[in-house]
NUVO-266214 format. One record per residue (C-alpha): residue in one letter; z, x, y. Coordinates in steps of 0.02 Angstrom, whole numbers, plus 32768, in hexadecimal, padded with zeros to 4 digits. Last residue first. Example, Ala and Ser with C-alpha at 12.3 -4.5 7.8 and 13.67 -1.06 7.14 Angstrom:
<sites>
s816582AC7FCB a818682677F1F 
</sites>
This chain:
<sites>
x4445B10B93DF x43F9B1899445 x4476B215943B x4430B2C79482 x44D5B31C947E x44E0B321951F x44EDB24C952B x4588B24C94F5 x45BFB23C9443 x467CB1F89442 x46C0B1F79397 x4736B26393B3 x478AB213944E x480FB2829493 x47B3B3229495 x470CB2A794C9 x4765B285955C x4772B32E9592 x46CAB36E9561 x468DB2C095D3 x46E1B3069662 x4645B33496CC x4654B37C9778 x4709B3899789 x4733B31F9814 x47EFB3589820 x482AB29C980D x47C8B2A89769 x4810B3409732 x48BFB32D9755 x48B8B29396E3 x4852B2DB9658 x48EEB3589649 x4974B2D19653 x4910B25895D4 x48F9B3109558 x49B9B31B9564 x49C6B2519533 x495FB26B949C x49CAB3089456 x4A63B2C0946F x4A1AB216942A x49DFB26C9386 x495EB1DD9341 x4967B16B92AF x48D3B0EF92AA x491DB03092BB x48CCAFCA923A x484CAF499299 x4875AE86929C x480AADF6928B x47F8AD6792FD x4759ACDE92C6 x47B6ACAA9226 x483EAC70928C x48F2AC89920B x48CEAD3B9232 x4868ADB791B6 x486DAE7291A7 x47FFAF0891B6 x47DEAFBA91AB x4800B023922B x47C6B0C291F8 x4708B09491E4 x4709B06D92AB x46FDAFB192BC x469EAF4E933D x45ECAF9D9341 x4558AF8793BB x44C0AFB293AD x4419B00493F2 x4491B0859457 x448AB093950B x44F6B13B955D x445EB14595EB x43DDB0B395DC x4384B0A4953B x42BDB096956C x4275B02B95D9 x420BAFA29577 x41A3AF2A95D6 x419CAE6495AD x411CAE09960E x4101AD6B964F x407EACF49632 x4044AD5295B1 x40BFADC1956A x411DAD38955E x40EBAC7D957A x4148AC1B95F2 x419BAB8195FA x423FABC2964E x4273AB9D9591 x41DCAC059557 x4225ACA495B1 x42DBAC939586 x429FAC9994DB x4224AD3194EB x42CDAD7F954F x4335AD5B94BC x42C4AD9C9430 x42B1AE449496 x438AAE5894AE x4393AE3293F1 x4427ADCC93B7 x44AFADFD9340 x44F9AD8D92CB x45C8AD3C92F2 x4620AD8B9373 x46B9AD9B930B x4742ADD59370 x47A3AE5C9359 x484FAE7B9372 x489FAF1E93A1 x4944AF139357 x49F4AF769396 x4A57AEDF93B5 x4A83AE3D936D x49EAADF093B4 x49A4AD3D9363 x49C2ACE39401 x4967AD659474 x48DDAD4E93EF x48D8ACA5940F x48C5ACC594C5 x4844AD5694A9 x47DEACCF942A x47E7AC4094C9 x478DACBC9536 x470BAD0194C4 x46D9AC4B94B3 x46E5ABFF955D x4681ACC89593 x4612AC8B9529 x45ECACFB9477 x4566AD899476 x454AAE1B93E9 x44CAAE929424 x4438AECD93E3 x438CAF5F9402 x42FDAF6593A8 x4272AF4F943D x42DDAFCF94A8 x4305AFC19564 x42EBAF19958F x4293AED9962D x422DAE359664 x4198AE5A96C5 x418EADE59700 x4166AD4F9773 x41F4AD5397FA x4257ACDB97AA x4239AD1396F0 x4285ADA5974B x4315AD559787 x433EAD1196EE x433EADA2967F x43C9ADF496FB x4424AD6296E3 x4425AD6C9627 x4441AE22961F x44E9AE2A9643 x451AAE6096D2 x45A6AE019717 x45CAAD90966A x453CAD08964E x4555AD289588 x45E1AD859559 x45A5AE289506 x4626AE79947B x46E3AE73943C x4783AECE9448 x4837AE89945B x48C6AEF49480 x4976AEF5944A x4A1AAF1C94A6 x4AC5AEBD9464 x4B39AF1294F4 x4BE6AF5A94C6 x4B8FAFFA94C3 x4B8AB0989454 x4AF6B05D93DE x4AA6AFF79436 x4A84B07094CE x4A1CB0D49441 x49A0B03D9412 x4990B02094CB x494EB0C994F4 x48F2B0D99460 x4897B03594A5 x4878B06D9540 x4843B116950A x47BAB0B594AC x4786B0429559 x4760B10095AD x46F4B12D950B x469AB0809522 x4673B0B595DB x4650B15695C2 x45BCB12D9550 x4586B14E94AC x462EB101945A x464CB0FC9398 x46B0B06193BE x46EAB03B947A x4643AFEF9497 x4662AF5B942F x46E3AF3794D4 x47B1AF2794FB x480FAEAC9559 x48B3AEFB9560 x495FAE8B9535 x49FCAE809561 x4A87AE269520 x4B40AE179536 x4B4CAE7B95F3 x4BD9AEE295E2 x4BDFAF1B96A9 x4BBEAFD69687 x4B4AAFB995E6 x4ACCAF51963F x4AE7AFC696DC x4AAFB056965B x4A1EAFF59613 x49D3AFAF96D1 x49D0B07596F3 x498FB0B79662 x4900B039967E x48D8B05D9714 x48DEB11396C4 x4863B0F19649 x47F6B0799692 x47E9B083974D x480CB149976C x4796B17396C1 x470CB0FA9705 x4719B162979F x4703B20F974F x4665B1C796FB x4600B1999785 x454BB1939755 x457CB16396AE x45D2B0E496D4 x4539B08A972E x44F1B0939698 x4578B044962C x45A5AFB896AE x4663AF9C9680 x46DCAFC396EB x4783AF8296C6 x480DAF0596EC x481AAE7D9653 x48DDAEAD963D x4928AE0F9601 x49E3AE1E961D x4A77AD9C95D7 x4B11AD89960C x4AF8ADC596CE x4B8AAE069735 x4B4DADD597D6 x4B8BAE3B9854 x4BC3AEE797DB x4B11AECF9796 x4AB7AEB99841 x4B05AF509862 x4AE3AFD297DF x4A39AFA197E7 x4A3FAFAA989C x4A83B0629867 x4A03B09697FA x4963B070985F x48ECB07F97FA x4909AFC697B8 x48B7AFAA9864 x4907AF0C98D0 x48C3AE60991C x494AADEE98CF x493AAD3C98BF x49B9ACE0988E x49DBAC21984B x4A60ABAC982C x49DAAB3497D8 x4A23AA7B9829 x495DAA829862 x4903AA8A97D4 x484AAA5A97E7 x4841AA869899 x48C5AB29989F x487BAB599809 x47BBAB62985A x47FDABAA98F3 x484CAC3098B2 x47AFAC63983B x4741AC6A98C1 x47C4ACD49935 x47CFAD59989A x471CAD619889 x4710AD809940 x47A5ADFD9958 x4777AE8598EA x4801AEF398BE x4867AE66983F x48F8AE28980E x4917AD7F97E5 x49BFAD3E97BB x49D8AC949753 x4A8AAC4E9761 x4AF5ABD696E4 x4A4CABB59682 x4A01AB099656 x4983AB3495D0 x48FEAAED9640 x4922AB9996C1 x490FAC0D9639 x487AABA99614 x4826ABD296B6 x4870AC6796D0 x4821ACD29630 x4784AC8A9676 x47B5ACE0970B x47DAAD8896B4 x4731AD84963E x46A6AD6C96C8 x4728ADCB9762 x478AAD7C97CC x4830AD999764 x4816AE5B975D x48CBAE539724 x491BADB296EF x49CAADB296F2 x4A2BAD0A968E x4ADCACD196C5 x4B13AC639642 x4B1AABB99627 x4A93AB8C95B1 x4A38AC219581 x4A82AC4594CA x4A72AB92947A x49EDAB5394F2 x4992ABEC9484 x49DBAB9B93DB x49C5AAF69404 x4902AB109427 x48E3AB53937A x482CAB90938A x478FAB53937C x46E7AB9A939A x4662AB2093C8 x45CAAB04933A x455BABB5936B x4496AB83937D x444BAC1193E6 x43DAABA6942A x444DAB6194BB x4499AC1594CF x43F5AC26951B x4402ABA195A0 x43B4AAEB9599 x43ABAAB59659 x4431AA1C967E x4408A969965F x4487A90396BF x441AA907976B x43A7A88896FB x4440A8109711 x4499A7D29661 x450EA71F9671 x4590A7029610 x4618A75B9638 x462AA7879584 x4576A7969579 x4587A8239609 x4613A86095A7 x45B4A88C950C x457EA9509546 x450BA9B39589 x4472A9459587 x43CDA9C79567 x4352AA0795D8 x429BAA4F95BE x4202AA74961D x4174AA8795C0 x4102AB1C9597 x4128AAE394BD x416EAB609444 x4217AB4794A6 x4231AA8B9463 x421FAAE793A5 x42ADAB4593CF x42EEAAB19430 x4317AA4B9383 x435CAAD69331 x43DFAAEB93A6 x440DAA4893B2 x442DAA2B9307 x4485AAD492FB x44F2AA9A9397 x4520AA009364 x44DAA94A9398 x454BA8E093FD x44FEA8F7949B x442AA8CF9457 x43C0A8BA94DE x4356A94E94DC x42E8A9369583 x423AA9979567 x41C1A9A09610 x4119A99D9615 x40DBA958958F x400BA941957C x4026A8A89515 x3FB0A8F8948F x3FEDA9B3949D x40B2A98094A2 x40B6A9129409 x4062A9949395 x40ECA9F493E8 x4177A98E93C1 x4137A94B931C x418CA9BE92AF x4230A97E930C x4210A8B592BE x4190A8509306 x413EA7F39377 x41B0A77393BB x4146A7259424 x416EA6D494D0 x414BA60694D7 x4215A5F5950B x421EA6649470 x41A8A66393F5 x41B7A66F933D x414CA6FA92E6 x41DAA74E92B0 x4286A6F692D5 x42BAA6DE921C x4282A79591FC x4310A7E9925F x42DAA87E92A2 x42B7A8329357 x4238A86A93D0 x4219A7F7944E x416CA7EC94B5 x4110A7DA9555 x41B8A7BE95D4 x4173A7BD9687 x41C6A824970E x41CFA82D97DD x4284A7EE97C8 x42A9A7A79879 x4274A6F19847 x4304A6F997BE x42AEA66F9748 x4245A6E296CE x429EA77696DD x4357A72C96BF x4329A6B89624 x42D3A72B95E9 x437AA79F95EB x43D0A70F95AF x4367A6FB9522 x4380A7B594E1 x4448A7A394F4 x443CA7129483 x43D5A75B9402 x4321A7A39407 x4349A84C9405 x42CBA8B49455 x4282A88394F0 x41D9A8A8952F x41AFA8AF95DE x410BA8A6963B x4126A8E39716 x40EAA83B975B x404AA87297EB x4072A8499897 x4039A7AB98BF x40F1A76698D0 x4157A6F19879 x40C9A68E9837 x40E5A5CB9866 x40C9A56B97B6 x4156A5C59738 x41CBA60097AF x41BFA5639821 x41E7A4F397AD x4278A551974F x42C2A55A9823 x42ABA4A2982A x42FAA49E9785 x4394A4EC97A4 x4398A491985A x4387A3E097EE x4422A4099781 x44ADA3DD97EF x4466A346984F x440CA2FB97B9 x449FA31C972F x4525A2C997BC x44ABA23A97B3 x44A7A22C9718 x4559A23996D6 x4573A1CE976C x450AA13A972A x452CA14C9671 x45E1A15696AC x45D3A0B59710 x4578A04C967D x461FA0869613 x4686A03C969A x461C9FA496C3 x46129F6D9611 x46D19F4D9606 x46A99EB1969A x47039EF49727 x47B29EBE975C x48009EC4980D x48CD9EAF97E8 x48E39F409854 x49389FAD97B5 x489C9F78973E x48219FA197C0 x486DA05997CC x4898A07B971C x47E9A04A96FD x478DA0B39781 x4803A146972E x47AEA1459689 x470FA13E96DD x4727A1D39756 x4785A22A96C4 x46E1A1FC964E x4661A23D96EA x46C2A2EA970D x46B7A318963D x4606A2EB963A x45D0A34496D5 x465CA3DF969B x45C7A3E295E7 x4551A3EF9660 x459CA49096B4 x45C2A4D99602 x4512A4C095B9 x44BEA5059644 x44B1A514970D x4471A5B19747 x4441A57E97F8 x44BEA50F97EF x4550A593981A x45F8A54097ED x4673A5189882 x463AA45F98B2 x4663A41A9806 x46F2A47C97FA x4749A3F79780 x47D4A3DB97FF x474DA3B29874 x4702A33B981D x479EA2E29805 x47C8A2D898B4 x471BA29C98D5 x4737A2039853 x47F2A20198AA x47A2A1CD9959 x4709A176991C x4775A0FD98D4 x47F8A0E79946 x4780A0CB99CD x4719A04C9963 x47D79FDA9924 x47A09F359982 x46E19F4F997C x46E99F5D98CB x473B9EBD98B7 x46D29E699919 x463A9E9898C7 x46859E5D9836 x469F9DB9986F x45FA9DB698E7 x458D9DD49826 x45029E2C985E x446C9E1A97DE x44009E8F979E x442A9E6796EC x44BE9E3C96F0 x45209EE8969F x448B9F5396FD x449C9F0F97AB x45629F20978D x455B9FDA974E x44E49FF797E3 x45589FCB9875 x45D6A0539821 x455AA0CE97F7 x450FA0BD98AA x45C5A0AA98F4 x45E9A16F98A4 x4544A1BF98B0 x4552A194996D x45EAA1ED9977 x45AAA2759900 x4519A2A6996C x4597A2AE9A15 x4601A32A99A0 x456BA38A9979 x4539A3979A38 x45FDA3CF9A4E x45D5A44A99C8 x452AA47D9A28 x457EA4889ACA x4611A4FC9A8F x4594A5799A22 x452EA5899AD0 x45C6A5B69B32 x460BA63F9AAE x457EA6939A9A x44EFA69E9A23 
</sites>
C-alpha cells in the first residue's frame, strides 16, 4: 500500500473516531435517563465538545491507535482499545470538572462502554471482514495445496492462522501433528490433531498431504531430526521454521518456512565454543585472511569481522568471491576498517609486501586448491599454490613477526591418496618446522567435508535431482565426515585461541556419513523416490579417491583442549635440513614442468600412495 492511500484511510479513521466520540458522549446521557435528553447536560457537553474530541483524538493517537495494522488485530491491539477508552474517560472528567460542567458519575463509565465499543467495531471489523471472506468466498478456484503441520503449539496456530486467512496463501491446513498427548484428538480451529510422529504418515495417506510444515523453532536438533526422517518417507514437500524469532516478532509468514536441507536430518545439537576467548584474541588486532572469498575463508570473515577486529585483510586471486564478500561486510559492518586484496600467495614478493604494509597480528591461511580430481590432472600446479604459496605467506609471517598464524588444513592430508592431501601434508610440516625457529606461534588446523562448500557434493546432488537423475556417487561404501562451514568455522577460531605453537588441531567431525545414504535422503526431501523416481548410478573412485577419510596418522597420537570438539595431534619429529632441501628440489621441478612429480613428493611425504601404485582406497 502506499503512502497516499495509508494517509486517507487514517484520516478516514480519525473522521470514524470523531463521530465515535459525540455518539458515546450523546449516548452515555440517553442511556443514564433512559432515553431521555436532559438540555442541562446536553448543555454542558456542548460547551466543552471541541475540547473533548480534541484531546480524546490526541490520546488515541499517543496510543498508536492509527499506526497498528488491523488486519491482524489481537489480544494486544484490543487490549490498547481498553487502555485508549479509560484515559479518554478519565480525562472527560478532569475536563468537566475544571469547566465547572458536571455529568452525572454514570455518564463517564456509560461513555467508556460506548467508546470501548465503538473503537472495538471500527478496528476489529476489517479483521473479520477479511475471516468472513476466507472462510465463505473461496480464495480462488484453483485447487488448495493440503498441508499438515506438526507441532500444534503456538507457533503451529499461527501458521493456520496465516493460511487460512492470508487470501494469497493457496493452502488449507488438514491436520496437526503434535506429540503431546493432551492435544491428541482435540481440534484446532475445527482442524484435527491426529496424532503423535508415528502418525505422520498414516496421517499423510488419508488427508492426501501435500505439503509438510514442521512448526516447531524451539525444538533441538535431534528432535527435529528425527521427526523429518520419518517426514522424508512420505513424496511430500517439506519445510521447517528456522528459528524462534518470527514468534518473537510475533507474527510467522509462510515465506518464513525455508526448504529442510540435509544437514537438517543429520541431527547435531549446535557446537559451542567459548566466545570470550576468540573476541579475546581477535579483538583489536590486524587479522589477514587469505583465500578470504572462498567457502571456508569468508566464513572465516564473517565472524572475524563480529569479533570486532582492529583491521581485517582479504587476499585473494579471484576477484568475484572476494567482491561478494566485500560488499557483504561493508553492509552489515560498516565502521569494519576493511581490505581487499586481489593477490596470489605465489607470488612471494606481494606476500612480502602486503606484510611489510600491513603488519598483520594474526594470519589465517585458508588459500589452496582443493578439488582432488581436478588436482590430479594438474599436479605441478597444486604444488606452486599449496606448498610454496604457502612457503611464501610462512616466511613473510616470520619476516614481519606476525603473533599467530594459522593453515587451514584437510582429512585428506592423512595417509594421502591424492596430490592434493599430500600437498596440504607439506603444509603442515612446513608450519610445524617454522615454529620451531620463529618468533611466530604457527599451528594448523585440519578437519573434513563442509557441507555446501564450492564443490561439495551437496550442490552437485541438487542439480541433478533438478534435472531428473541420475544422481552420482562414486562408490556405494564410501564416507565422509561433514560439519557447516558456521561450525568448522567457529572450531578454527577457537582453535586459533587455544595455539601456543607447533599443534595441528583436529576437529571432531563427529560420525561419518555415507555419500549413497545422503543422496537417497536428499532425494525423498525433493519428494522423490530413489532409484525409482530418480536414479542413483555408481561411477567408480575418481582419481587419488579413497572410501574414507582419516584425521590422525598413528604417530600423532592425541590430546584434549578445554573444547571437547578441538583436539590436538603430537608433533612427528622430522629433519628440517633435510625437509627443506627436498622443498628446494620439488620446487625447481615444478616450475620446470616435470611431467609427473608425484616420486618427489612422495620422498617428502612417506605415507603418500599415489595412484601408480594401484591404490583404490
Amino acid at each position: 500500500m502506499d503512502i497516499r492511500k495509508l494517509r486517507v484511510r487514517q484520516l478516514m479513521l480519525i473522521i470514524v473516531d470523531i463521530l465515535s466520540i459525540i455518539f458515546s458522549l450523546y449516548g452515555s446521557l440517553i442511556l443514564r435517563f433512559e432515553g431521555l435528553l436532559e438540555q442541562t447536560y446536553v448543555s454542558n457537553i456542548n460547551s466543552v465538545l471541541l475540547i473533548v474530541i480534541i484531546l480524546n483524538i490526541a490520546i488515541l493517537f499517543l496510543m498508536k491507535m492509527y499506526k497498528s495494522l488491523w488486519q491482524f488485530a489481537s489480544v494486544t491491539e484490543l487490549f490498547n482499545v481498553i487502555t485508549s477508552s479509560i484515559l479518554c474517560s478519565l480525562v472527560n472528567i478532569v475536563i468537566f470538572e475544571i469547566a465547572n460542567k458536571d455529568l452525572p458519575e454514570a455518564c463517564y463509565f456509560l461513555y467508556f462502554l460506548l467508546l470501548t465499543l465503538c473503537l472495538g467495531i471500527t478496528r476489529f471489523s476489517y479483521r473479520f471482514i477479511r475471516m468472513y471472506k476466507s472462510h465463505i468466498v473461496p480464495k480462488s478456484r484453483r485447487e488448495l495445496q493440503k498441508v499438515m503441520i506438526i507441532g500444534a503449539g503456538l507457533a503451529g496456530e499461527k501458521t493456520y492462522q496465516e493460511i487460512t486467512y492470508n487470501p494469497s496463501v493457496y493452502k488449507k491446513v488438514v491436520c496437526f501433528i503434535d506429540d503431546d498427548k493432551s492435544k491428541q484428538g482435540r481440534r484446532i480451529h475445527d482442524v484435527t490433531v491426529y496424532g503423535g510422529r508415528e502418525k505422520i504418515i498414516e496421517a499423510a495417506k488419508k488427508f492426501g498431504v501435500e505439503e509438510m510444515l514442521l512448526a516447531m523453532p524451539s525444538g533441538n536438533r535431534k528432535e527435529v531430526a528425527n521427526i523429518l526422517n520419518i517426514c522424508k518417507e512420505t513424496k511430500c514437500q517439506i519445510k521447517k521454521l528456522p528459528g524462534i524469532y518470527q514468534m518473537i516478532n510475533g507474527d510467522i509468514h509462510i515465506s518464513d518456512f525455508k526448504d529442510v536441507e540435509i544437514q537438517d536430518l543429520l541431527g547435531r545439537e549446535p557446537i559451542k565454543v567459548n566466545i570470550e576467548d576468540i573476541i579475546r584474541y581477535v579483538t583489536g588486532k590486524v587479522v589477514m585472511v587469505t583465500g578470504g572469498g572462498g567457502s571456508i575463508g569468508s566464513e572465516l570473515c564473517r565472524q572475524i569481522a563480529a569479533s570486532g577486529p582492529k583491521q581485517l585483510i582479504i587476499v585473494d586471486i579471484y576477484e568475484n568471491n572476494a567482491y561478494d564478500i566485500q560488499l557483504e561486510l561493508k553492509h552489515k559492518y560498516p565502521n569494519l576498517n576493511l581490505e581487499t586484496i586481489i593477490a596470489s600467495v605465489r607470488n612471494s614478493k606481494k606476500m612480502d609486501k602486503l606484510f611489510e604494509k600491513y603488519q598483520p597480528d594474526i594470519v589465517y591461511h585458508a588459500a589452496a586448491h582443493k578439488h582432488v580430481p581436478l588436482m590430479e590432472d594438474s599436479p605441478n600446479e597444486v604444488v606452486k599454490n599449496n606448498v610454496f604459496g604457502t612457503l611464501n605467506v610462512v616466511k613473510a609471517a616470520d619476516k614481519y613477526k606476525t603473533k599467530k598464524f594459522i593453515l587451514i588444513s584437510t582429512d585428506k592430508a592423512v595417509n594421502p591418496t591424492n596430490i592434493m592431501g599430500a600437498t596440504k601434508r607439506i603444509c603442515e610440516m612446513i608450519v610445524q618446522s617454522y615454529n620451531k625457529q620463529s618468533q611466530t606461534e604457527y599451528v594448523a588446523v585440519r578437519f573434513g567435508n563442509v557441507l555446501g562448500s564450492n564443490g561439495s557434493v551437496i550442490p552437485l546432488f541438487k542439480k541433478q535431482i533438478k534435472e531428473g537423475g541420475p544422481v552420482t556417487v562414486t562408490h556405494p561404501d564410501i564416507i565422509r565426515y561433514f560439519m557447516t562451514i558456521p561450525e568448522a568455522v567457529s572450531l578454527v577460531l577457537q582453535a586459533g585461541a587455544y595455539a601456543k605453537g607447533g599443534e595441528i588441531f583436529i576437529l571432531d567431525m563427529g560420525e561419518p556419513v555415507k555419500i549413497a545414504d545422503m543422496a537417497r535422503n536428499l532425494i525423498k526431501l525433493s519428494g522423490y523416490e530413489p532409484d525409482v523416481d530418480i536414479k542413483i548410478k555408481y561411477t567408480g573412485l575418481r582419481p587419488g579417491e579413497k572410501l574414507y577419510e582419516e584425521l590422525l596418522m598413528k604417530e600423532e597420537g592425541l590430546q584434549n583442549t578445554p573444547n571437547h570438539l578441538i583436539h590436538i595431534g603430537k608433533p612427528i619429529a622430522l629433519d628440517e635440513t633435510t625437509f627443506f632441501n627436498k622443498l628446494t628440489n620439488l620446487k625447481e621441478a615444478v616450475y620446470k614442468e616435470t611431467s609427473d612429480v608425484r616420486l618427489l613428493v612422495k620422498d617428502i611425504v612417506p605415507t603418500y600412495k599415489p595412484k601408480e601404485e594401484g591404490v583404490s582406497n
